[in-house]
N, C-alpha and C positions, 0 to 999 in steps of 0.2 A: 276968647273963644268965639267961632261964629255960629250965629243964629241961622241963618241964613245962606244958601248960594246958589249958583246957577247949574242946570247939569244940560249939557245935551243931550238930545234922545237922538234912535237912530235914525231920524228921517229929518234930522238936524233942527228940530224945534229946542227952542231953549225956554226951560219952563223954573221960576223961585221956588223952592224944596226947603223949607223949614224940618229943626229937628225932628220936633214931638209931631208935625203930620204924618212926616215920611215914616217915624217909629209906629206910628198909629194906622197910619193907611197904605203906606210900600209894602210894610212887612204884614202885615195884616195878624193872623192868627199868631205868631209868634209873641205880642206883649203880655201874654197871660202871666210870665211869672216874674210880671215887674217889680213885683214883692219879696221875690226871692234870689233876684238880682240876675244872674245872668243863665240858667234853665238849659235849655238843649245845647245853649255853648260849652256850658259845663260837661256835658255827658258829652261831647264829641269830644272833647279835649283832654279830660279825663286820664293820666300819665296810668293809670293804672286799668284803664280799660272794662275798669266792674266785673269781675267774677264769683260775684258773693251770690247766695240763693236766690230763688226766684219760685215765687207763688204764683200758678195761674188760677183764677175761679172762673168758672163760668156757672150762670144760675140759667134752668129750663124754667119760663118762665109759662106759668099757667095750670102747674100743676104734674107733672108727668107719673103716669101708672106705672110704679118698682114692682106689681105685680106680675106686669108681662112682660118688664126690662128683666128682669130677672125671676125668673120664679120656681116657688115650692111645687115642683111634679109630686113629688116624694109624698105631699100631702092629699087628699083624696079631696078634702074640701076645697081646694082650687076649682078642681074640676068641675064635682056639683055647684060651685056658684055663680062659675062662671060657663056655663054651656055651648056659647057661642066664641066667645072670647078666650077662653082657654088655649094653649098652646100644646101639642101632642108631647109625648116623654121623649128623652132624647133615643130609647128602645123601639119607639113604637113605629115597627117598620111597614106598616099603613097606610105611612105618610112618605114624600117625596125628602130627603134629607134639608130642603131648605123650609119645610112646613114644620121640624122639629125641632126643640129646642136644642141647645149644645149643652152637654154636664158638663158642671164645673167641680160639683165635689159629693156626687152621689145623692144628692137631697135637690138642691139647686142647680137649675137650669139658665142659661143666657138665650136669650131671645136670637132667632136668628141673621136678624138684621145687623146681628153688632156683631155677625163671624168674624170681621176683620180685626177685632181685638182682641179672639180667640188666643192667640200666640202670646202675647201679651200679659195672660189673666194666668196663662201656664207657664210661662218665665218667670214670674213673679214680678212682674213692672206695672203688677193693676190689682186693683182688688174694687169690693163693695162691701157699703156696709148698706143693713136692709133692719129696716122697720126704725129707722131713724127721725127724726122731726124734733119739732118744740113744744112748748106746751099750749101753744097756741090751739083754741078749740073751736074759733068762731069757724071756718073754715071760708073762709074769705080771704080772696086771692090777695089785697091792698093789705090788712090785715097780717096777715100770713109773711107775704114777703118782706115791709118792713121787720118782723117780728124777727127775721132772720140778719137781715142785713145790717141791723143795728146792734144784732147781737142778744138781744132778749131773750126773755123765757117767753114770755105768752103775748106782753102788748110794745109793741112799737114807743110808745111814750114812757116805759121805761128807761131808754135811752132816748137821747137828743142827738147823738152819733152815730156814726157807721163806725163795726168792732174794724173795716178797716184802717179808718183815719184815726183810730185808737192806739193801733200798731205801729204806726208811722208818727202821731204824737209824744207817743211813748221810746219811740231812740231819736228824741232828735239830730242826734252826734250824725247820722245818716243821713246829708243833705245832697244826692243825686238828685238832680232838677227832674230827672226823666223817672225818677223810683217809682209813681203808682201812676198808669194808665188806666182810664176807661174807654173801651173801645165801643163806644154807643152812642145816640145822640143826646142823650138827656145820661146827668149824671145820677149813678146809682148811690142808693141809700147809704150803703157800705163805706162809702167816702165821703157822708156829708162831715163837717168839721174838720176837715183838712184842706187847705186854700193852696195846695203845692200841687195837688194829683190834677192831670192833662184829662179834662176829657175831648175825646176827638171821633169823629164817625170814621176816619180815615186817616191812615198817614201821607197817603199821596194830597193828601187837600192844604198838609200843613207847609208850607213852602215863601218864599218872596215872591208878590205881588206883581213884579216887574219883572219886563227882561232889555237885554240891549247889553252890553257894554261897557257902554256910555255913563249909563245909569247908575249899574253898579258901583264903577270906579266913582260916579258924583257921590254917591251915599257912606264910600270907601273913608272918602276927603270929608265927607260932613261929618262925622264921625271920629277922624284920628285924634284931635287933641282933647285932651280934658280925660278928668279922672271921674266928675262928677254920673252920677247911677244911668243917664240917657246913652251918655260917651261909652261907658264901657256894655252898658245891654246891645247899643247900637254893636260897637265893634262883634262881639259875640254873638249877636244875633247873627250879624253878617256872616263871620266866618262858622258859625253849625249849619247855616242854609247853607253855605257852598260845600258845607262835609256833608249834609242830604242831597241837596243835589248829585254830588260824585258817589252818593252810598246808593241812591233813589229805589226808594222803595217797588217803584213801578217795574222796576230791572231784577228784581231779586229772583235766584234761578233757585229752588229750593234743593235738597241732598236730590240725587239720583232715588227715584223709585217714591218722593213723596210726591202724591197729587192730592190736594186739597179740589172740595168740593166747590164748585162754582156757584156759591152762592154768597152772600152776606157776612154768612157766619162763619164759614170756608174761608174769606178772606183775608176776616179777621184775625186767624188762627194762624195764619200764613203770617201778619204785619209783627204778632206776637214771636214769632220764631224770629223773625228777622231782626225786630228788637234785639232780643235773646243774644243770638251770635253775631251781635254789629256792635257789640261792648257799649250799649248805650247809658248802662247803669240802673238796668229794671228790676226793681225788688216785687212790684206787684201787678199784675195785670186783669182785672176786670173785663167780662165777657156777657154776653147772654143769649138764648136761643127761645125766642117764643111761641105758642101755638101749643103748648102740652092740654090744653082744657079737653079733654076730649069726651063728653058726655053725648055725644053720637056718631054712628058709627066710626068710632074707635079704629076693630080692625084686628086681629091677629098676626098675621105673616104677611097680611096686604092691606093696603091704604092709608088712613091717617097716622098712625103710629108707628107703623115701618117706614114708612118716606121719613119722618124727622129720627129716627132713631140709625137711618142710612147716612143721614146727613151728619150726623152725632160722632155715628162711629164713625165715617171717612175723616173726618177731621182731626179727630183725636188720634188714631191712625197716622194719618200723616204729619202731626206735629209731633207727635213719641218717633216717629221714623226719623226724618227733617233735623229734629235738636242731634244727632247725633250724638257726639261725646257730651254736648253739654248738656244731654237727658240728666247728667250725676250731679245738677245743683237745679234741675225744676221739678215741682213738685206740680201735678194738675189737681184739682179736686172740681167735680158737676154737684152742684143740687136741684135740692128744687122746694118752694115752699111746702108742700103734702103731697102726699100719694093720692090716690082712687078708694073708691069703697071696693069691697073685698068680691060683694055679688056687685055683675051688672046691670045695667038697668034694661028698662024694656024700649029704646033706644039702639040697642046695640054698644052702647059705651056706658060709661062710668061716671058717676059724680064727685063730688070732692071727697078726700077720705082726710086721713091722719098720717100715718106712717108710710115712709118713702125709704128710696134709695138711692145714698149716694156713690160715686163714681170717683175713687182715687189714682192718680198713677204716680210711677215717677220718684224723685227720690225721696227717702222719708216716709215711704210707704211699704209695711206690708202685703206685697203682692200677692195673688193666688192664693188667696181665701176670699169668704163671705162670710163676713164679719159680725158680729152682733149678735145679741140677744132673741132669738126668733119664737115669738111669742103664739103662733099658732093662727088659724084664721077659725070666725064663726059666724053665723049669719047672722046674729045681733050680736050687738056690745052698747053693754053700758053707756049712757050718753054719748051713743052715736050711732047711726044704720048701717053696721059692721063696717067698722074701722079696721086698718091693721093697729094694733096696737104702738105708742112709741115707750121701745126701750133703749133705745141708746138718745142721747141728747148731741145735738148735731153740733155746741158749742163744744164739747171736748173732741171731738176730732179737729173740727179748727184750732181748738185751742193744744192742741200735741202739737200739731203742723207749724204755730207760729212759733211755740218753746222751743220744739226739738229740732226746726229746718231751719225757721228763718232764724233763732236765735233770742228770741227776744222773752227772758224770762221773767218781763212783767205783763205775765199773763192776769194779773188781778187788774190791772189799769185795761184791758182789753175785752177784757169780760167780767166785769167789777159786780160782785154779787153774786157769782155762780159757781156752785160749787160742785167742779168738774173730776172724775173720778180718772178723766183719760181714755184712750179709747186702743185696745189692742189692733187696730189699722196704723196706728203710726208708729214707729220707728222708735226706741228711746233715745234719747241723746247720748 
């Protein structure tokens, strides 16, 4: 077997290419799953092209206000506690129709930044659930989102895992190299203890280092003999770079009629769809969107809270449009660590609260409701400066989603110690 050869470049430089550099420094980002042997080769090659479910999460990181994402008109205490911030009935013809909320079920209100998922929430391809959270009380954002990510009740060091490298532990029989993405730069909580999940800022970044020909064909030859774990990652590495290459993410036309938002997180939504229908074999996809703190000027129907919640909805929007047919095997689910307090502050915005709302679509979901237990607002509450209350626990909705979508009915290895009642948002099996 050789160590060693020479490759021409195209400007006729002949330069010595050793295995383990060229695997280490040609192909760059591609060695991550030297562990698991041959990763995005697998998922381009894949005879059966993965059609099995698909979970996407995305987590609003910062806290996001479920009381003007969605809110109780119907309750009178909204209005007196929030005077400024308050959003008008969806009746109250006072207002200009985009200053009013949309009804979704006679009590509850959508905000009207997210009119484009209007259609959506009345097809039944979406729903919320509202006064949801953990038991986490410190209300601390570091705090708070471990507390979720890892799947806990209240503190982060209950677990040493993310519930979703739990998920993906727990079927090993499931070895797609491409199964759980993080599309972020730093990887999320949710997938520490899983050594297989991709995290990546981009799919356009993950690619061969080189170009030329020449090259190629050198690393082609460096590469054919031998059965040993370099020979066959090289080969496979090569040939899924040249299935990116010809798929290239940078090229992807989305369905007619979806436009993602030109931003970040817009992107990212977009790289997740393309995943989706490019049969790469994605069982999970990790996302996030931050900025929800919003403890001044907040905003109503203008400024801080509509711009991210425009940005929210055009996305999800166009990735529920975008999947087409293959909307009937992904499920989305939005969180967020806690809601706002119930009154605003003297700020114009909101401070940390308790209970939130989450954002489900897609399959596996009861669409066109508003889910949950809804416990009322007050301007104190008990160990806290008017909390929403949480009555739903945000593990049994995830925990229905992985039972009843993805399949995976060890749900006790995934949220080991909680004892989940289920949540009428998902779907039963």
């Amino acid at each position: 077997m050789r160590d060693w050869i020479y490759c021409d470049g195209d400007g006729g430089d002949r330069g010595l290419v050793n295995r383990r550099t060229a695997l280490a420094a040609g192909i760059g980002a591609a060695v991550w799953w030297m562990g698991s042997r041959t990763a995005f080769a697998q998922a381009a090659l894949r005879p059966d092209r993965s059609d099995g479910p698909v979970m996407v999460v995305v987590f609003l990181r910062g806290g996001a206000d479920g009381l003007n994402i969605v809110a109780p008109y119907e309750e009178e205490n909204y209005y007196r506690l929030r005077p400024t911030l308050a959003i008008a009935r969806p009746m109250d013809r006072g207002k200009p129709q985009g200053e009013r909320l949309i009804d979704l079920d006679g009590f509850f209100g959508l905000n009207p930044s997210l009119a484009m998922l209007e259609a959506h929430f009345k097809e039944g391809r979406l729903g919320f659930v509202h006064a949801c959270g953990s038991a986490d009380a410190t209300r601390s954002h570091f705090e708070a989102m471990g507390t979720m990510e890892r799947g806990a009740e209240s503190k982060p060091s209950q677990q040493l895992s993310g519930w979703i490298a739990r998920h993906l532990n727990s079927t090993p029989d499931r070895r797609d190299p491409m199964r759980a993405v993080a599309l972020s730069s730093v990887t999320p909580d949710s997938l520490l203890g899983n050594t297989s999940a991709l995290t990546i800022n981009n799919l356009e970044d993950y690619r061969l280092g080189i170009e030329g020909a020449h090259s190629i064909r050198a690393l082609q030859a460096l590469y054919a003999p031998g059965d040993d774990i370099l020979s066959v990652a090289g080969r496979d590495t090569i040939s899924v770079l040249d299935t990116l290459k010809r798929l290239d993410p940078r090229k992807y036309v989305p369905r007619e009629g979806a436009t993602y938002p030109d931003t970040a997180f817009g992107r990212s939504m977009k790289q997740v769809a393309f995943l989706v229908k490019g049969g790469f074999g994605l069982e999970v996809a990790a996302l996030d969107l931050g900025g929800w703190d919003s403890h001044v000027a907040q905003g109503n129907t203008s400024g801080w809270l509509t711009n991210l919640l425009t940005e929210l909805g055009g996305a999800v929007h166009a990735f529920l449009h975008d999947l087409g047919s293959e909307a009937r095997r992904v499920s989305l689910v939005v969180q967020t660590e806690f809601g706002r307090t119930n009154e605003e502050n003297s700020g114009f915005g909101t401070d940390h609260g308790r209970g939130g709302v989450m954002l489900l679509a897609g399959a596996g979901v009861e669409g066109g409701k508003v889910h949950g237990r809804w416990p009322g607002l007050t301007s104190v509450r008990r160990g806290g400066p008017g909390d929403l209350d949480v009555t739903t626990d945000y593990r049994s909705v995830l925990a229905g989603l992985v039972r009843n979508h993805l399949g995976n009915h060890n749900v006790g290895d995934v949220f080991p110690g909680a004892r989940l009642a289920g949540s009428s948002a998902v779907k039963s099996g």
